[in-house]
C-alpha positions in Angstrom: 0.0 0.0 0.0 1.5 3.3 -1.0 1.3 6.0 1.7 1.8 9.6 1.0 3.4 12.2 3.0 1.2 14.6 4.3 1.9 18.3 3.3 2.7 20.6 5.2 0.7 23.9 5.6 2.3 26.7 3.7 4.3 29.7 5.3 1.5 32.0 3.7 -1.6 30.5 5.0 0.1 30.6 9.0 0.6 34.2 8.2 -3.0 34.6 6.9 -4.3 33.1 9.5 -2.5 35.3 12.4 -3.5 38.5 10.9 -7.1 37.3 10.5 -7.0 36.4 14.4 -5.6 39.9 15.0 -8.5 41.5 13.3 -11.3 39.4 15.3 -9.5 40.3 18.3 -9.5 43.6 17.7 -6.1 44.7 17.7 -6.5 45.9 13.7 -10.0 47.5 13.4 -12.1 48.2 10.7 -10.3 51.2 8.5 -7.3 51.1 10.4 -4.1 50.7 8.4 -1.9 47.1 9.0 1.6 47.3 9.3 3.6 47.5 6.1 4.9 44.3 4.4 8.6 44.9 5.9 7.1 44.9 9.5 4.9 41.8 9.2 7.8 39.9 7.3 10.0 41.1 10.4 6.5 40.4 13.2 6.0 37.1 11.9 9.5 35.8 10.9 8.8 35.5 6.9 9.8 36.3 3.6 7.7 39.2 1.7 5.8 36.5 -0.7 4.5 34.5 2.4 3.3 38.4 3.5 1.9 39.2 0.3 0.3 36.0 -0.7 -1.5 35.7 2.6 -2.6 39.7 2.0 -3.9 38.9 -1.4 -5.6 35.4 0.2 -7.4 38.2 2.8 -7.9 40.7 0.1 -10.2 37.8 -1.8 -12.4 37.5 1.3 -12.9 41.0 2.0 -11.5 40.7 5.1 -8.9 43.7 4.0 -8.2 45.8 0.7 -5.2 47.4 -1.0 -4.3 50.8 -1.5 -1.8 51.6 -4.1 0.8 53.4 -2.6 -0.7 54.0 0.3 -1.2 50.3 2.5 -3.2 47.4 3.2 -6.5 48.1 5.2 -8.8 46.4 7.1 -12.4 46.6 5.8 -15.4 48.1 7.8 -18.2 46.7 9.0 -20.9 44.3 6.3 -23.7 42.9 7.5 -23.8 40.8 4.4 -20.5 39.3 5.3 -21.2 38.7 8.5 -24.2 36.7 7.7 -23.2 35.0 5.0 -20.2 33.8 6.7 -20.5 33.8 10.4 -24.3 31.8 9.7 -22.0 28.6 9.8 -22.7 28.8 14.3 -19.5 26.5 14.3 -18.4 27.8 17.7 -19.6 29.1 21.1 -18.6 32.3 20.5 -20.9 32.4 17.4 -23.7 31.1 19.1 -23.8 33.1 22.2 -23.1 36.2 19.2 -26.6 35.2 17.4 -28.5 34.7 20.4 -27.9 37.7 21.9 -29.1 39.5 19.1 -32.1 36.9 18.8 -33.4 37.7 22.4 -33.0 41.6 21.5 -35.0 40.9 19.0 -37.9 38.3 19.3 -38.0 39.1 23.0 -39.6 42.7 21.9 -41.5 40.5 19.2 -43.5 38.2 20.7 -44.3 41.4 23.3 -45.2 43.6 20.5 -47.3 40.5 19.2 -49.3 40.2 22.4 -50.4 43.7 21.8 -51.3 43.9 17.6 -51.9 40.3 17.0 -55.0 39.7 15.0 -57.8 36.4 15.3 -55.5 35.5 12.0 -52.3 35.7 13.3 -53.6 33.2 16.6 -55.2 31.2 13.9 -52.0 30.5 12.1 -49.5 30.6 14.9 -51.5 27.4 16.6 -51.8 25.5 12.8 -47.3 25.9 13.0 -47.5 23.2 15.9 -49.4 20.9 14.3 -46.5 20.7 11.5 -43.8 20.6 14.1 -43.4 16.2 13.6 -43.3 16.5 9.7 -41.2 19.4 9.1 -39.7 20.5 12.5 -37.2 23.1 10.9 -40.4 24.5 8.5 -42.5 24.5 11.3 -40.1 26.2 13.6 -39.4 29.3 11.1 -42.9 29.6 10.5 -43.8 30.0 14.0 -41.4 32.4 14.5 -41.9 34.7 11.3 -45.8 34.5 12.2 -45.1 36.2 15.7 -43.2 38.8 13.3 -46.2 39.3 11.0 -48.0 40.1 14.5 -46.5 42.7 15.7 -47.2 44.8 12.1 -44.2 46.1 11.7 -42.5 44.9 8.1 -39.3 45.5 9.0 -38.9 43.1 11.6 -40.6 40.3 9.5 -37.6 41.4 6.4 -34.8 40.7 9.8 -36.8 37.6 10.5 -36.9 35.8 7.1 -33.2 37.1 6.1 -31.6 35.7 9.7 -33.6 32.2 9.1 -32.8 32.0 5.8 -28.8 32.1 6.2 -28.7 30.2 9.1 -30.9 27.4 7.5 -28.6 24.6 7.1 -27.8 24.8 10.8 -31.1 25.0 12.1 -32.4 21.9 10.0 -29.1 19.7 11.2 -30.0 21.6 14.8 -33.9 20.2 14.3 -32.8 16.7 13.6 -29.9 16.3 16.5 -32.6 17.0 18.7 -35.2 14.6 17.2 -33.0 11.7 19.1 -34.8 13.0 22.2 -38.0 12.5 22.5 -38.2 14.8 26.2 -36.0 17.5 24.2 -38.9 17.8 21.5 -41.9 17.7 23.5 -40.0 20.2 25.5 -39.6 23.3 22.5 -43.5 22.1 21.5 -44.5 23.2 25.3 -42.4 26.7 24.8 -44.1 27.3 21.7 -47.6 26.5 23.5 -46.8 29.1 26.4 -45.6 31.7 23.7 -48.9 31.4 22.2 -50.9 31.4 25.1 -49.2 34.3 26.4 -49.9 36.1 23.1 -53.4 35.1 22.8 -54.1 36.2 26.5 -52.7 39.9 25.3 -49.8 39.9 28.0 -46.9 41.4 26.8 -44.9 41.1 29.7 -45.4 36.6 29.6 -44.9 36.9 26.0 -41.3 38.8 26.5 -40.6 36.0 29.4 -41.4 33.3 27.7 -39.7 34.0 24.3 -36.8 34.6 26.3 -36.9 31.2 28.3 -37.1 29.5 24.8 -34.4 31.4 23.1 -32.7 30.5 26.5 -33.2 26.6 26.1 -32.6 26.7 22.1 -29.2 28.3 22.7 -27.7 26.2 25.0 -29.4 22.5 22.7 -27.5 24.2 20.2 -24.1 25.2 22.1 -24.3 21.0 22.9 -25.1 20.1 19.0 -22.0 21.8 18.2 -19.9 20.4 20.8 -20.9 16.6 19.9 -20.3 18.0 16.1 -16.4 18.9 17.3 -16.5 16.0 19.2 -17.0 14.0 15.6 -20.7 13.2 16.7 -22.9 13.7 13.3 -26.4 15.9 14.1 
């Protein structure tokens, strides 16, 4: 059996990789100018094409951009970006990130939606739980973007539908790591129940509480899915 070596990973990609870390941290921000080539060749102990290749590499992902003459900078702030990339929920740190804005958010929804919501809105918010065994992930996003609709303001129904729709591949893998447990499930249906309840008994403040306790539960089944995922556990 012929084995072969196993590469090893190029100067330019280490260096890449350190300055990407430096500008999560927050020790580059967003506009602010990196050193110049010389003084990252002499900070990280490389030659100038390990320095430029990994710049260029960065440069591709938007993560900085080039200025003739004047310097490599780091790029501001794009939502866009941050969705489209960050929607992967592969760590702690991006779950506890999403969540945070989530409460924000449908905390002040499903509040909103005790006040505003319509016979119609009740009507279609109960028929989403009957759906929760065929589809759970369909299910789940409608419940959610109905409580939007409630509240009659279009804006948050746009945030609701562009959040669930880049993070749908995670949710769906979410939905069926936690159809192993039967407790786990019954459990979110009951949340959802209270939600409604609360909504359909116009109080705002059980509506706020009781988004907040399932957002609550939802973020830490999820913080576990991705620790058996890095554990090599499959959803």
């Amino acid at each position: 059996m012929k084995i072969e070596k196993i590469s090893t990973k190029k100067v330019s990609e280490s260096v890449e990789e350190q300055l990407e870390k430096m500008i999560h941290s927050g020790m580059f921000k967003a506009g602010e100018k990196l050193p110049s080539v010389r003084e990252l060749c002499e900070l990280f102990g490389v030659g100038r094409s390990a320095v430029r290749d990994a710049i260029t590499t960065l440069s591709g992902k938007g993560t900085v951009y080039v200025k003739r003459g004047e310097g490599t900078f780091v790029c501001e702030f794009d939502s866009s970006k941050l969705f489209n990339q960050q929607m992967l929920l592969s760590s702690s740190r991006d779950i506890s990130q999403l969540f945070q804005v989530r409460k924000l958010l449908e905390t002040g929804m499903a509040e909103m939606a005790a006040v505003h919501r319509t016979e119609e809105d009740l009507h279609h918010l109960k028929h989403t739980l009957s759906g929760q065994a065929a589809n759970p992930w369909e299910s789940d996003y409608q419940f959610h973007l109905t409580i939007a609709k409630a509240t009659g303001n279009e804006i948050l129904v746009g945030l609701v539908q562009f959040i669930s729709t880049t993070m749908k591949k995670v949710m769906m893998d979410f939905h069926h790591y936690i159809q192993k447990d039967e407790n786990t499930v019954n459990l979110i249906s009951r949340q959802h129940q209270q939600i409604i309840e609360s909504i359909e008994n116009g109080d705002p403040q059980a509506a706020k509480q009781c988004m907040s306790n399932h957002l609550n539960t939802v973020e830490e089944l999820l913080q576990g899915s991705v620790l058996s995922t890095n554990k090599g556990s499959a959803f």
